[in-house]
C-alpha positions as a LaTeX table, in Angstrom:
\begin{tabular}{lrrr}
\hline
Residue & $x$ (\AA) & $y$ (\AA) & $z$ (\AA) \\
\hline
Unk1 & 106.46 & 86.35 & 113.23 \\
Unk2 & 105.71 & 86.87 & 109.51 \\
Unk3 & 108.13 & 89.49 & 107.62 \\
Unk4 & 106.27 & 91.55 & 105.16 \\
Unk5 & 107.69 & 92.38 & 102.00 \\
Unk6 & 107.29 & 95.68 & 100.03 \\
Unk7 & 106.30 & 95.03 & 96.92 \\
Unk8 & 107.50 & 97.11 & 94.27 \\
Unk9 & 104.58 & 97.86 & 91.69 \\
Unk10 & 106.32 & 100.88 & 89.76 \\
Unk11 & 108.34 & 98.11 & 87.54 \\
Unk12 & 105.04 & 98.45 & 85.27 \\
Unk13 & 105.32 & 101.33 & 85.18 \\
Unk14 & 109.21 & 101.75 & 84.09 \\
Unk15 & 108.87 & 99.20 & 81.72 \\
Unk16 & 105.85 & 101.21 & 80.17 \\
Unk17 & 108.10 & 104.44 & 80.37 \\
Unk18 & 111.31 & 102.70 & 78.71 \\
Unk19 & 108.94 & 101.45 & 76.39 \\
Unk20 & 108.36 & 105.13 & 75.47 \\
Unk21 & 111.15 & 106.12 & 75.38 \\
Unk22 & 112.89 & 103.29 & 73.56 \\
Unk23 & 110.02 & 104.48 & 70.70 \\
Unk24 & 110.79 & 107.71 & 70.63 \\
Unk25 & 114.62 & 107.60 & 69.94 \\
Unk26 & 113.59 & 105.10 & 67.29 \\
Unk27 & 111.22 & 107.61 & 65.52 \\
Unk28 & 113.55 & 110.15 & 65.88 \\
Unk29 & 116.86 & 108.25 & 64.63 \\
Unk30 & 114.69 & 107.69 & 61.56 \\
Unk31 & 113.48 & 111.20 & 61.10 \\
Unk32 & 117.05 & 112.15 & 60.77 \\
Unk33 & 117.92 & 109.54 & 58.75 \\
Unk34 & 115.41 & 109.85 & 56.27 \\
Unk35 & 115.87 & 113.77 & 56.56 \\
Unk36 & 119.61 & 113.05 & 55.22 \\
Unk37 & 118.54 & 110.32 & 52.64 \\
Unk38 & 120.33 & 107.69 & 53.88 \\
Unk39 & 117.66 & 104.44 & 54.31 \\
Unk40 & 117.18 & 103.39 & 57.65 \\
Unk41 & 119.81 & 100.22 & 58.25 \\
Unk42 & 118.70 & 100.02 & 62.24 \\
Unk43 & 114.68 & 100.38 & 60.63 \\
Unk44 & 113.00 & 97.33 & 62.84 \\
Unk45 & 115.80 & 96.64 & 65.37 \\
Unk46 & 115.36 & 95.56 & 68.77 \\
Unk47 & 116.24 & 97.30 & 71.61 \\
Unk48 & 119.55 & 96.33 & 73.47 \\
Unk49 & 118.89 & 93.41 & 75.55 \\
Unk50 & 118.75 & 94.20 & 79.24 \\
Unk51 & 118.63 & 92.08 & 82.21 \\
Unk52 & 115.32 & 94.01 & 83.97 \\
Unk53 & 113.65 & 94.62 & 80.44 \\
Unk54 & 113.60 & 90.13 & 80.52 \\
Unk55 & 112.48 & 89.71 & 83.65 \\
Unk56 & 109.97 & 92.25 & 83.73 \\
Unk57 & 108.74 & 90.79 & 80.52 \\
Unk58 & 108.57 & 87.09 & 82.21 \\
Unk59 & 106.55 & 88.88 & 84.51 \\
Unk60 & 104.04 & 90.26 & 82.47 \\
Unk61 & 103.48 & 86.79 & 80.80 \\
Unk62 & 102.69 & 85.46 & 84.18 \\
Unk63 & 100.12 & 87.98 & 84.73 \\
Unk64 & 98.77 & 87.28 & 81.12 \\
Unk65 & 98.64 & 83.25 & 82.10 \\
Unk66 & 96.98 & 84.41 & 85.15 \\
Unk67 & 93.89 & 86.65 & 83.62 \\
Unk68 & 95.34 & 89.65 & 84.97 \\
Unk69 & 96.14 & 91.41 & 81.33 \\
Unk70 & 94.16 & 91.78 & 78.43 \\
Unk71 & 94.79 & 90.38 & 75.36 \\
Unk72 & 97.21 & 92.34 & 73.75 \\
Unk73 & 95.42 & 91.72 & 70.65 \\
Unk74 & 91.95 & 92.78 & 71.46 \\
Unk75 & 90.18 & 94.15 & 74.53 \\
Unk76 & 89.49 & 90.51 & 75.83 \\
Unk77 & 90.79 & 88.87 & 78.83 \\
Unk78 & 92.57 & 86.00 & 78.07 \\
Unk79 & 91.64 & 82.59 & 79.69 \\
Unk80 & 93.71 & 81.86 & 83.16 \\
Unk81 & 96.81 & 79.16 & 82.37 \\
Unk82 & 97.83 & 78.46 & 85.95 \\
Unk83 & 99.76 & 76.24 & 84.81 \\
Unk84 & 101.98 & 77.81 & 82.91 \\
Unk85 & 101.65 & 80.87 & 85.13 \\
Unk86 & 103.51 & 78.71 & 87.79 \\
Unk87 & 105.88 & 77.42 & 85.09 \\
Unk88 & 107.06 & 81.09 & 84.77 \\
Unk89 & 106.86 & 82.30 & 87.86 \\
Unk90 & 109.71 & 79.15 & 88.45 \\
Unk91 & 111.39 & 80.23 & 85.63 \\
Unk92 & 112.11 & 83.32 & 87.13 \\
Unk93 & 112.16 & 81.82 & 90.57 \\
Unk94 & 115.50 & 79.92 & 88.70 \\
Unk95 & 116.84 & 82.53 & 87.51 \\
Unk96 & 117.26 & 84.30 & 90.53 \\
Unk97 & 119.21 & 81.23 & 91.92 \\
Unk98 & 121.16 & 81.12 & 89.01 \\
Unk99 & 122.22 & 85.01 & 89.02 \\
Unk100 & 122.77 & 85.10 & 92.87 \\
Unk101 & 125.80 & 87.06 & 93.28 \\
Unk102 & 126.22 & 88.42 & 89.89 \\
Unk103 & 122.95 & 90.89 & 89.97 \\
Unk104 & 123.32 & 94.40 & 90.92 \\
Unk105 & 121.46 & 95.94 & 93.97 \\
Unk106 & 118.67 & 97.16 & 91.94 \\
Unk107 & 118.11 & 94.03 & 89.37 \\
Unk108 & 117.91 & 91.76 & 92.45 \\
Unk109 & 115.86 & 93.75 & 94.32 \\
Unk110 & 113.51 & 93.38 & 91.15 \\
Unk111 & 113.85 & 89.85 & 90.94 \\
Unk112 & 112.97 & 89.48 & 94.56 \\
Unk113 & 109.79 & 92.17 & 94.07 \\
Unk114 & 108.59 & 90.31 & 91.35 \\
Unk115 & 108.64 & 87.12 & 92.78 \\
Unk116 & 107.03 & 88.18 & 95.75 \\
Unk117 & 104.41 & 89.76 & 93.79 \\
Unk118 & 103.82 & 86.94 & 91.33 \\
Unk119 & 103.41 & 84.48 & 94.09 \\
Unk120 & 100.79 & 86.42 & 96.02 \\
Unk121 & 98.95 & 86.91 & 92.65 \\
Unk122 & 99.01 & 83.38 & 91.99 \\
Unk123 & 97.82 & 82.46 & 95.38 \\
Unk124 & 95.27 & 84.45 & 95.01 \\
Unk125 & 93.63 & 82.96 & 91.49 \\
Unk126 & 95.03 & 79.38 & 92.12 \\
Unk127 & 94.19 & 78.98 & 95.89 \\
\hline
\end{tabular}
């Protein structure tokens, strides 16, 4: 008897929103700082690194390696790697092993999503 799996698409779509939102305290920080004349010391930081943020990133380079995402530099598709869509689909695959026990509810349940979601995907291009 097979077991399905839910997959969880909305992770696009939080990373898109934290995206956002990561923005627009950054434009806003530096409206206030340049409002009080005081340069911008944070101007071109990175966002605090976050467990969910990685993976989900990981993720997105698979689909890139697998022709799913356009070229974030033009409008073009970019030319399937399967190769090294597998490689990071193990990656992450490893990291799950490696983090077993020390995820919460929700970053596991996104590793496991993910994974189940890359696989199919790759499946599906890479027979």
């Amino acid at each position: 008897m097979e077991t399905k799996k839910k997959v969880d698409e909305a992770w696009k779509a939080r990373v898109k929103k934290e995206k956002q939102e990561e923005e627009m305290v950054g434009d806003s920080k530096e409206a206030k700082e340049t409002s009080t004349g005081k340069e911008s010391e944070s101007k071109g930081s990175l966002p605090e690194p976050d467990f969910a943020t990685f993976v989900s990133g990981l993720g997105m380079q698979a689909l890139l390696f697998m022709g799913e995402l356009s070229d974030p530099q033009g409008e073009d598709k970019v030319k399937p790697d399967y190769q090294q869509a597998r490689y990071i689909i193990d990656l992450i695959d490893m990291l799950r092993k490696k983090t077993e026990g020390n995820l919460n509810k929700e970053e596991a349940n996104l590793v496991e999503n993910l994974l189940y979601d890359l696989r199919m995907r790759y499946l599906k291009h890479a027979g």
